[in-house]
N, C-alpha and C positions, 0 to 999 in steps of 0.2 A: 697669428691667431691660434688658441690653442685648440687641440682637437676637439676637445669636447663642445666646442661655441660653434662648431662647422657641421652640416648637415653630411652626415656618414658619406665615405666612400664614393663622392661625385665623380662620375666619367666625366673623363677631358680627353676630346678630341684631340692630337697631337698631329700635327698636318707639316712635316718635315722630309726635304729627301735627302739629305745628309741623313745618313745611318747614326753615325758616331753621336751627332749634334739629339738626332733625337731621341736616341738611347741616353744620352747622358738626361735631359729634361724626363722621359717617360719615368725614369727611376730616383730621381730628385721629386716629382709630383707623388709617387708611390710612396716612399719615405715617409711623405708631410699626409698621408691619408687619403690621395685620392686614387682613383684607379683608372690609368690612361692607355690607352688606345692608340695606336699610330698608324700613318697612313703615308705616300710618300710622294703624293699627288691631288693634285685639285681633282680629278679625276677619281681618283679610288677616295677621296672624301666626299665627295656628293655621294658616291656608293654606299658609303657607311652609316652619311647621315640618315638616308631613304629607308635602311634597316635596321636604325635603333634610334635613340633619345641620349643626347648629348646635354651636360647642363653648358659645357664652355666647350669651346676650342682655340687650341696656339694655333693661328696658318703664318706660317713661312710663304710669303706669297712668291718670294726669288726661285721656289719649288711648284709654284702652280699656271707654268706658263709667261707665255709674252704677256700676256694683260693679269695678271695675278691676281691685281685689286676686283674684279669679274668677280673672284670666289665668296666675297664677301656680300653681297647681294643674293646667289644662288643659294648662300645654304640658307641665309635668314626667309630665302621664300620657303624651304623644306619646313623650319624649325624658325620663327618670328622669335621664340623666346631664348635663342640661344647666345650665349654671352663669349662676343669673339676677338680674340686679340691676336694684333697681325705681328707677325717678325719680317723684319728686311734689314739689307746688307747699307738700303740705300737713306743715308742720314738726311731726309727730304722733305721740308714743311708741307711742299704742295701735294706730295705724296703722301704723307701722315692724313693731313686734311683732306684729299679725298677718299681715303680709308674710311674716316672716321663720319664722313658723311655719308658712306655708302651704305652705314649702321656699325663699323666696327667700334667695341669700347674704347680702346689704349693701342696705340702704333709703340712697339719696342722694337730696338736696332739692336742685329746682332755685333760683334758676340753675346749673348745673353748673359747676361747678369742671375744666373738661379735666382735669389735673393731680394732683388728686384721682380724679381717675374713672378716670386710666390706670392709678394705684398701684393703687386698688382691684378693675380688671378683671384685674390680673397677678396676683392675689393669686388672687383666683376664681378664676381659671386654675391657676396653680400647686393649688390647694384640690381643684380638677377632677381634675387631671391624678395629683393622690397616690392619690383615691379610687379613679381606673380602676385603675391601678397592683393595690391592695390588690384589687378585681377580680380583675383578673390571676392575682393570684399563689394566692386565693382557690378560683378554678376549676382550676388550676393542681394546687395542694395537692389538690383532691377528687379531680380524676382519678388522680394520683398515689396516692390512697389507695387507689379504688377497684380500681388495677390491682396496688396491694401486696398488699389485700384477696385478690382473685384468686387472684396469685401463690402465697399462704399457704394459702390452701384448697385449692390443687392439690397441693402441698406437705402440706399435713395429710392431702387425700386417699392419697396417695401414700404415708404416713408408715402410715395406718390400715388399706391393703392390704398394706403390709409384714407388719405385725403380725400381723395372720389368718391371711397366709399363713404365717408363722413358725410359728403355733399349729397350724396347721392340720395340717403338717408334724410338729409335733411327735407330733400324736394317731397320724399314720397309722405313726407310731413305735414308740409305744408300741402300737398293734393288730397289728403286726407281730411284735412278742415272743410275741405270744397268739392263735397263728391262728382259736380260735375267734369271736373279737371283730374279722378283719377286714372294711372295712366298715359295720360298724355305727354309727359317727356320719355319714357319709355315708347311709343308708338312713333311719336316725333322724331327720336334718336334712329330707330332701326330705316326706318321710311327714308332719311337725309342720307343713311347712308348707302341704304339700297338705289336712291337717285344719283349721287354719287358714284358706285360704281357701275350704273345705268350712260353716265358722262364720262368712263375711262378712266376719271381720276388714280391720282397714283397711290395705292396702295394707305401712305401717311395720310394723303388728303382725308380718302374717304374714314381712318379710325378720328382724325381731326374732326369731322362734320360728326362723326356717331360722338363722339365726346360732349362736340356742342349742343348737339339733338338732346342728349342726357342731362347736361345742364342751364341749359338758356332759360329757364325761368326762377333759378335761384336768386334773383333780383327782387325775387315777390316778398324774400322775408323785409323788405324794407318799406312793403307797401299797406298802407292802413286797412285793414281789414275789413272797416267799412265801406272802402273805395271797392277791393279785390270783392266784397260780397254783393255790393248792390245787383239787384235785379233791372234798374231800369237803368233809361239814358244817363250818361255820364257828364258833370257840370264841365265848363271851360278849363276850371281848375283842378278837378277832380280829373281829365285827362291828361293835363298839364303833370300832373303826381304820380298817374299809373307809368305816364313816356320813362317815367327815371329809373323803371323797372331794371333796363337794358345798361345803363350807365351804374346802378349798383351791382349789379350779376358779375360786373368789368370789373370794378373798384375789388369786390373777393375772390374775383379768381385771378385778378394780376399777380399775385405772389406766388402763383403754381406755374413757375419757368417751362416744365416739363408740356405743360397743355399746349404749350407752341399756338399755333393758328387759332386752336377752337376759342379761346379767348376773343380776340377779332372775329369772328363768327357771333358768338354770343352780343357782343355790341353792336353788330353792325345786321342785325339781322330783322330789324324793321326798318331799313332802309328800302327806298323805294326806287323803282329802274327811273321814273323820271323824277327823281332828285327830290322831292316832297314829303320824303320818310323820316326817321330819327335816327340819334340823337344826330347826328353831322352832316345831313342834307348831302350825303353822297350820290352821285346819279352813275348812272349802265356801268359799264368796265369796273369806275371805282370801288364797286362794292364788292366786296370779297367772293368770291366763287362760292366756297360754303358757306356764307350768311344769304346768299342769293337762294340755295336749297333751301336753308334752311325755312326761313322764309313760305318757300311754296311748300313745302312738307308740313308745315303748323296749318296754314292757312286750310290746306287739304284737309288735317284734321278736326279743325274745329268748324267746317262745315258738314262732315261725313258724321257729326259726334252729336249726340242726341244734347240738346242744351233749352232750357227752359225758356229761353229766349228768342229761338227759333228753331225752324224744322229743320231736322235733320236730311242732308240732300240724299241723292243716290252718287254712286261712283259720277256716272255718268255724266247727270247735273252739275256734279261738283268739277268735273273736266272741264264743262261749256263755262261756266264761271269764270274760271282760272283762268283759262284763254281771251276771256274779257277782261279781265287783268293784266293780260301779257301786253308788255309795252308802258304799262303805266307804274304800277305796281309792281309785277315780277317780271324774268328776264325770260323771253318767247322760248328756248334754249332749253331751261330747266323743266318749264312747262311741256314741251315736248318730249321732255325724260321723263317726267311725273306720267303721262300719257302710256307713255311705252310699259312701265313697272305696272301699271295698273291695267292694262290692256291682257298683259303674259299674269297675271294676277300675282306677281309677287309679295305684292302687299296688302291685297284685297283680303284677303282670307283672316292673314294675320291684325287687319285692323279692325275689323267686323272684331275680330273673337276677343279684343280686349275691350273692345266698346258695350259689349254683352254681358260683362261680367256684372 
């Protein structure tokens, strides 16, 4: 290899106790451009290795002890990327080959061939020099991934705040056609999730319920507005239409992976505890823990909410109700948390103030 194709002046560990033997290679490696280092022990080479940076080393392992081939495992734990070739007296496959699985490159038998030994240190070197390379470009590529990574999750964040907010937008839409319902998934959302962590729920659970609470009635844009407006009782069919409320609210928010549970909240949240609810006739356990709040959290509101259709209860009345519900309709469980929030007034204050507006 010519000099200039060779990465300048590489140190070579030179690991020899024959003087003569490794004087004559220190000064044949010096010639050809490199700059070597000698040592004359397995011993004073682990020393040398622990206080500099070697690209190759020659071990003579007939110089580093009863077990020579040892040295070849200890420096590669110092130095993983150093590129080592062994010399021995002993013309030995099974020694060659454990050499060379103990990570040495090339097993050479003395007497050394310079000549040979240069081919073969260029070669280790070039061998060296591809690995770091791949290295490189190795660490390279993960950071790059990890910052694409990033980049995409801010981006998905960003993409998943759009979308709420679009919905969100949409509801306060449609509660605006019908002033008696404005309000109401805002008071709904906060109320589910104040129940929620009223119930211990974990952390996801309860932003899951406030999610649902924010959009469980976006099913309405699919409902005839003569049906959502009527003032009086509703026909056989006419309730049979409003039920689908909960099954279209499903159908537009399934494509928001991100919402996790609040999805199944959102459908499953006119379900009733003893099995006579919508759309899937799910009864106690089966129905989701946040469509079970949710559930009592509306119910509370739209008795507590002044509505042209009836009177508006007090906290209090609207507790005794619920609890004549529990068992049938909601779950004894939740109702006892609804109890609890409303008792310490966590939600009193703030449902009164939006029901006023």
């Amino acid at each position: 290899m010519a000099e200039n194709d060779r990465a300048p002046a590489e140190k070579v560990l030179v690991v020899v106790g024959d003087e003569g033997t490794r004087c004559s290679i220190e000064g044949f490696l010096k010639e050809n451009g490199y700059r070597p280092h000698g040592a004359t022990s397995g011993a004073e080479a682990i020393t040398k290795l622990n206080q500099q940076r070697y690209a190759l080393s020659l071990m003579d392992i007939d110089s580093c002890g009863a077990k020579g081939a040892e040295i070849v495992p200890k420096a590669l734990e110092i130095d993983p990327d150093l590129a080592i070739l062994v010399l021995s007296e002993v013309n030995d496959a099974t020694n060659a080959a454990i050499c060379l699985q103990l990570g040495a490159y090339e097993y050479l038998t003395k007497p050394v061939d310079l000549e040979r030994m240069l081919a073969t240190v260029e070669r280790a070197l070039r061998h060296r020099g591809t690995q770091l390379q791949t290295q490189e470009i190795s660490a390279w590529l993960k950071q790059e991934l990890v910052a694409r990574t990033r980049e995409l999750e801010r981006e998905r964040t960003k993409l998943e705040q759009v979308n709420v907010a679009t919905l969100s937008v949409l509801i306060n839409v449609l509660e605006a056609k019908y002033p008696d319902f404005v309000g109401h998934s805002v008071r709904v959302a906060e109320m589910s999730a104040t129940i929620a962590d009223e119930m211990r729920l974990p952390d996801d659970d309860i932003e899951a319920v406030r999610a649902a609470g924010r959009l469980h009635d976006i099913g309405r844009v699919g409902i005839r507005d003569a049906v959502l407006s009527k003032k009086g009782p509703l026909t056989p069919d006419e309730q049979k239409h409003i039920r689908e409320q909960v099954t279209i609210g499903f159908q537009i928010l399934s494509p928001l992976e991100h919402l996790g549970a609040a999805r199944g909240y959102v459908r499953s949240h006119h379900e009733h505890w003893d099995g006579t609810g919508y759309p899937d006739g799910l009864k106690g356990e089966q129905i989701p823990v946040g469509a079970r709040i949710l559930c009592a959290a509306e119910i509370y509101d739209a008795i507590t909410s002044p509505r042209p259709y009836q009177e508006k209860l007090s906290p209090e009345k609207a507790l005794e109700l619920m609890y004549r519900l529990a068992g049938q309709v909601l779950d004894r469980r939740v109702v006892d948390a609804v109890t609890r929030v409303v008792e310490r007034h966590k939600m009193l204050v703030f449902v009164e103030g939006e029901q006023g507006r």
